[in-house]
C-alpha positions in Angstrom: 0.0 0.0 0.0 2.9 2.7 0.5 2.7 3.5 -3.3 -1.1 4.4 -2.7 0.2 7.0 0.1 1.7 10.6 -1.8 1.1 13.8 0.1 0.9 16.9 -2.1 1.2 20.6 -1.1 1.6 23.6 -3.7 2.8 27.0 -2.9 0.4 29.7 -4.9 0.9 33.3 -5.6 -1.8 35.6 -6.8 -1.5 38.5 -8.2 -4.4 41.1 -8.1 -3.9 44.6 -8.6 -1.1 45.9 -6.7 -1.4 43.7 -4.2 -0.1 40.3 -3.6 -1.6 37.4 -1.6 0.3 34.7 -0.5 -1.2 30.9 0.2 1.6 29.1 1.3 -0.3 25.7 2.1 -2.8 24.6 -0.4 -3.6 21.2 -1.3 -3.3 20.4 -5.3 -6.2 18.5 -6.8 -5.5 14.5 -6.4 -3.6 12.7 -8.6 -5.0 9.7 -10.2 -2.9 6.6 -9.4 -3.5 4.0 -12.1 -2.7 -0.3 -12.3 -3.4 -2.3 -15.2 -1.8 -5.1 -16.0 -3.2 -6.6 -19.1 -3.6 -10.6 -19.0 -3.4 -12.0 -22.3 -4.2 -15.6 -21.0 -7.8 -14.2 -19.8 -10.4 -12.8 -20.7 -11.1 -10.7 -17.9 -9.3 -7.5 -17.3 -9.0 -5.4 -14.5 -7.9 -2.1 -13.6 -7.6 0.0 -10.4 -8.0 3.6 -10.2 -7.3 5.6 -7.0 -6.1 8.8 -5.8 -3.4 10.3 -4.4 -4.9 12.5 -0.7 -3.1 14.9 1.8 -2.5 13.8 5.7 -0.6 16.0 8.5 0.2 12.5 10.0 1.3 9.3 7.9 -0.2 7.2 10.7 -3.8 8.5 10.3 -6.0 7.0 8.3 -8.2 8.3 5.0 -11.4 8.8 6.6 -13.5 7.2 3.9 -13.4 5.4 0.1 -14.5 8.9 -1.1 -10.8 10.2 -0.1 -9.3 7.4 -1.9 -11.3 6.8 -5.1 -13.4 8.8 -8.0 -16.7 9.0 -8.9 -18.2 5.5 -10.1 -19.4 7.8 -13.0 -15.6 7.7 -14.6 -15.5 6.6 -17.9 -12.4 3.8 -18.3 -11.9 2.1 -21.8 -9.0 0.2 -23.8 -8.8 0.4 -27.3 -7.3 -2.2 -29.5 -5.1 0.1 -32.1 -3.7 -1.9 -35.3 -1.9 0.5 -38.5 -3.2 3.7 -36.3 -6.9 2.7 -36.3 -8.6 1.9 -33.6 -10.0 -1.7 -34.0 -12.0 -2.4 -30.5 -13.0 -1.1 -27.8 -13.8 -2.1 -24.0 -15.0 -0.6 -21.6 -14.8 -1.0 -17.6 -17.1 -0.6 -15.4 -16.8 -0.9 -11.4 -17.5 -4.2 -9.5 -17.0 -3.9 -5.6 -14.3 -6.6 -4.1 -13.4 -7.5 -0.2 -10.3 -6.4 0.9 -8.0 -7.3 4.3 -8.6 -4.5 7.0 -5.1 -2.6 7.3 -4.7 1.5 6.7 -7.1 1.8 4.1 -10.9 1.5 4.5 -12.2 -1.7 3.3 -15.4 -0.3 1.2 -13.6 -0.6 -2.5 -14.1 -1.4 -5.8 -12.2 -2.2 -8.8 -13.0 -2.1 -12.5 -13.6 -5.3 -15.1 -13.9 -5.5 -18.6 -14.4 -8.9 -20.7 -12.3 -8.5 -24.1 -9.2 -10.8 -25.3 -5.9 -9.1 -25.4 -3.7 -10.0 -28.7 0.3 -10.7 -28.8 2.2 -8.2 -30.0 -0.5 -5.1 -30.5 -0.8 -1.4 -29.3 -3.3 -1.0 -26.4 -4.5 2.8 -25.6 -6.4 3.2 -21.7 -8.5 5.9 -21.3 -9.7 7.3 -18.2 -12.2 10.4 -17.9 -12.7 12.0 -14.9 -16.5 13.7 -15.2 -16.4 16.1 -12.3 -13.2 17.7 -13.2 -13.0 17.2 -17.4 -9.8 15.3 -17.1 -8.3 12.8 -19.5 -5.7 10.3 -18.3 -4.3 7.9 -20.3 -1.9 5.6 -21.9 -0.2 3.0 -24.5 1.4 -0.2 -24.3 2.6 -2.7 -26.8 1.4 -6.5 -25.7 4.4 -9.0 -24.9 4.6 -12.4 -27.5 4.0 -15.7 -26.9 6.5 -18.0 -25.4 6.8 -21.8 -24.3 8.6 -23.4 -21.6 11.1 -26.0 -22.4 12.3 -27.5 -19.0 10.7 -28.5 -16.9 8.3 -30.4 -18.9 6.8 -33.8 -19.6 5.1 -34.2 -16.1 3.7 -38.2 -16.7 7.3 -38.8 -16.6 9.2 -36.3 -15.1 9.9 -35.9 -10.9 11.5 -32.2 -9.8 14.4 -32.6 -7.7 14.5 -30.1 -5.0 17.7 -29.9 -3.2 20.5 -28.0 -3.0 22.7 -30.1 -4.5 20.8 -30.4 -7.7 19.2 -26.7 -8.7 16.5 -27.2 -11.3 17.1 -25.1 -14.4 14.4 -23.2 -16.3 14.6 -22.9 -20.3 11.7 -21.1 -22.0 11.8 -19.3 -25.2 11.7 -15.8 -26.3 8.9 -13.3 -25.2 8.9 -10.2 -28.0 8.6 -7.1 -26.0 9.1 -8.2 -22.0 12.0 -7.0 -20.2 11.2 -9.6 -17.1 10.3 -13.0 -16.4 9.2 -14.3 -12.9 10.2 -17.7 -12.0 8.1 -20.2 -9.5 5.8 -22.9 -8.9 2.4 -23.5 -7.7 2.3 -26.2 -4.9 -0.9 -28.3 -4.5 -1.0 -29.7 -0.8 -3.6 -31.8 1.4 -4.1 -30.2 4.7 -5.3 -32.9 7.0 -6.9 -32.1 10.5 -9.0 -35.0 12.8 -12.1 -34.0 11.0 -11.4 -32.9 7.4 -9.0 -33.1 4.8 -9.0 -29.7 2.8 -6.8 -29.3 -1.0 -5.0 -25.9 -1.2 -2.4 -24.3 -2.6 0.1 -21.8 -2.7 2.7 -19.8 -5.4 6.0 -20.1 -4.3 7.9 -17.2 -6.7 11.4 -17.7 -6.7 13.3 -15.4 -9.2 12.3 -12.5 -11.2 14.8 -11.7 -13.8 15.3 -8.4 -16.1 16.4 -7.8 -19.4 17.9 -11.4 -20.1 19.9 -12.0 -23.6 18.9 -15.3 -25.1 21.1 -17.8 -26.5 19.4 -18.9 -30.1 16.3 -17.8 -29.0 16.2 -19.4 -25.7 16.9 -18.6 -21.9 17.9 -20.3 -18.9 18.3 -19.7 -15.7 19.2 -22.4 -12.6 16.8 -21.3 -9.7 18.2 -21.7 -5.9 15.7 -24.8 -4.2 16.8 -23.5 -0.6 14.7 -20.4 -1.6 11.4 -23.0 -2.0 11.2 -24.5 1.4 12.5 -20.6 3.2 9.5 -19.4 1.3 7.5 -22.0 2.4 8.4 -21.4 6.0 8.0 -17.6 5.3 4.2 -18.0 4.5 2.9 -20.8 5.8 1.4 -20.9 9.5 3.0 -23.4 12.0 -0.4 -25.6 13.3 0.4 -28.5 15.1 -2.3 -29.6 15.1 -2.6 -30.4 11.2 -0.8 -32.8 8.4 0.3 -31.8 5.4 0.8 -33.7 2.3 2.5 -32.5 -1.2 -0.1 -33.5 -3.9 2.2 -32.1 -6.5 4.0 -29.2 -8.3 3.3 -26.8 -11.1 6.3 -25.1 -13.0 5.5 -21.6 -13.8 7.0 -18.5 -15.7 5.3 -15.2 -16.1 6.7 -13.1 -18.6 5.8 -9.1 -18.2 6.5 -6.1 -20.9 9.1 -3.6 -20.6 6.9 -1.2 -18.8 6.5 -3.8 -16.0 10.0 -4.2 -16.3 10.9 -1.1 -15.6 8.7 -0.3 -12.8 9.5 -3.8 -11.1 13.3 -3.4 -10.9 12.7 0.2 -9.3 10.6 -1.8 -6.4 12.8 -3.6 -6.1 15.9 -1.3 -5.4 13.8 -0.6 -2.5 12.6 3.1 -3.3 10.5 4.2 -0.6 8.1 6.5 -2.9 9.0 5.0 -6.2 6.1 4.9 -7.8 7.1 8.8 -8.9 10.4 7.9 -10.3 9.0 5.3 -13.0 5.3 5.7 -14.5 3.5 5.8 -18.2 0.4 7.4 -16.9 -0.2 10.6 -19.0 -1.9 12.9 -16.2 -1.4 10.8 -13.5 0.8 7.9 -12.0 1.0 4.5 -12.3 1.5 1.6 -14.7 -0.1 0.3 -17.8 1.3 -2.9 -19.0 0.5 -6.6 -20.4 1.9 -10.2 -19.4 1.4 -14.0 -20.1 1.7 -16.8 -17.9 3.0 -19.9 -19.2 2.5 -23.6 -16.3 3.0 -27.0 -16.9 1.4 -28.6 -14.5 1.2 -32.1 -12.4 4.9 -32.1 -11.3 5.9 -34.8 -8.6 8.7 -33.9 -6.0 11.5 -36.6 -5.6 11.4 -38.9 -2.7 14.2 -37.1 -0.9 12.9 -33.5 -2.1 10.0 -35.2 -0.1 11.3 -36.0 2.6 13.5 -32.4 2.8 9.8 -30.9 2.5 9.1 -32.9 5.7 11.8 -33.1 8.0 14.4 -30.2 6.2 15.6 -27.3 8.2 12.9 -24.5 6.6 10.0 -26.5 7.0 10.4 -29.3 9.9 7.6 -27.3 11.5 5.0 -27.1 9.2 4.0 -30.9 9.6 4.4 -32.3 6.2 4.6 -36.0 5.8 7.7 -37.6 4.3 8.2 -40.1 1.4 6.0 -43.1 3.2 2.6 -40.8 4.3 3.7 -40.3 7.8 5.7 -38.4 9.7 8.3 -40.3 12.3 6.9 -39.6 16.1 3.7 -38.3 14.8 2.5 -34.6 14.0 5.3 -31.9 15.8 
């Protein structure tokens, strides 16, 4: 949430006559703070629109939604644009979502439209403000298709986790992205004394900027100590539950150069960075496409197993070894 958080005073001076007034606090009107990430693998898009707001004290609150977002009556569309014509249009409209409690009040909304995004084509968002006759907008050009080439070939393939043996990635070209994120989805069996409930969780482990291929293709050996830290990171300690690895999904996500761009700035660690890298015309943000590439139905080895159960990360979080069970019972 700290990019959602931008104070903004402006120092005015009037002229009138002779005279000159000063107003040496004034609050500027809010700045519209913009995310859209087109998914090219959906088609559902979403988009959220917010506002920048002034506070004497970072630790109080906005008071209401109305302090955070505009008037449902916005008008949001994206335009498909091939050869300098404009070839379809979508247009959003507001659907209200339930958010965590935290610093923000939990009455919010985003906005959806239903249209397919296309590989490789120019994409114009347009935002108009009604009640202050404001345009805001922006362009992107859509990543390309790509494939992953290892891991693959689940039926027959088991994922060696450990850190003697790193697992390496290879996945083609993506026209147009400047990152790729690296990871895998984990399907696991939570079992407690009266239910057995399937989850899962991501488990990102690398995101990577501006690679240069070799004959079209990329690689890049992930660390498999990162998997079972991350695991320990997120997951909560219960004794009183069982877990059980179903399997493992192998995923990359590759994101355009606007994403690019804005991610490696987050990731220097910027406290405000949203202001040093945006392509919001009139306001701030990002406007951007990606596509998510998963082969799916991984099975860990026995002793990537049995790491998961008894390792050093994850001992706690009760997962059962190579034989279904865990030695002494649930910890």
């Amino acid at each position: 949430m700290r990019n959602s958080l931008f104070a903004a005073l402006i120092l005015t001076i009037i002229f009138t006559g002779c005279e000159t007034e000063i107003n040496v606090i004034a609050p500027a009107d809010p700045t519209p703070v913009v995310y859209c990430i087109l998914n090219q693998d959906s088609t559902m898009q979403y988009l959220r629109l917010s506002k920048s707001y002034i506070v004497d004290d970072a630790t109080i609150p906005p008071g209401s939604s109305d302090s955070l977002l505009f008037a449902r009556a916005t008008k949001v569309a994206v335009e498909e644009v091939i050869n300098g014509k404009v070839t379809r249009r979508a247009y959003f409209t507001p659907m209200d979502i339930r958010k965590d409690s935290g610093f923000f009040p939990r009455e919010n909304w985003v906005y959806r439209a239903e249209f397919t995004v296309k590989p490789e084509t120019d994409y114009r968002l347009v935002i108009y403000l009604d009640n202050t006759d404001k345009i805001i907008y922006s362009t992107c050009y859509t990543v390309g298709d790509f494939q992953i080439v290892n891991p693959v070939y689940p039926e027959v393939r088991y994922i060696h986790m450990l850190p003697d043996h790193n697992l390496t990635f290879y996945w083609t070209k993506s026209l147009n992205a400047a990152i790729y994120q690296l990871g895998f989805v984990m399907h696991y069996m939570e079992i407690s004394e009266s239910e057995a409930v399937e989850k899962e969780i991501l488990i990102p482990l690398r995101s990577i900027f501006y690679l240069q291929p070799n004959d079209n293709l990329f690689s890049y050996p992930i660390n498999s100590v990162n998997f079972y830290s991350y695991l320990a990171q997120k997951m909560t300690v219960n004794p009183g539950l069982l877990r059980q690895c179903l399997k493992i999904d192998a995923v990359i996500i590759s994101g355009g150069e606007e994403l690019g761009y804005f991610m490696q700035i987050q990731q220097n660690g910027q406290t405000f960075s949203l202001m040093d890298y945006t392509n919001i015309q009139n306001g701030i943000g990002i406007f951007s496409s990606q596509v998510v590439r998963r082969i799916n139905g991984f099975s860990l080895t026995e002793q990537s197993v049995d790491t998961l159960a008894y390792g050093q990360f994850t001992n706690s979080l009760n997962f059962v070894d190579r034989t279904g069970t865990r030695r002494g019972g649930p910890h």
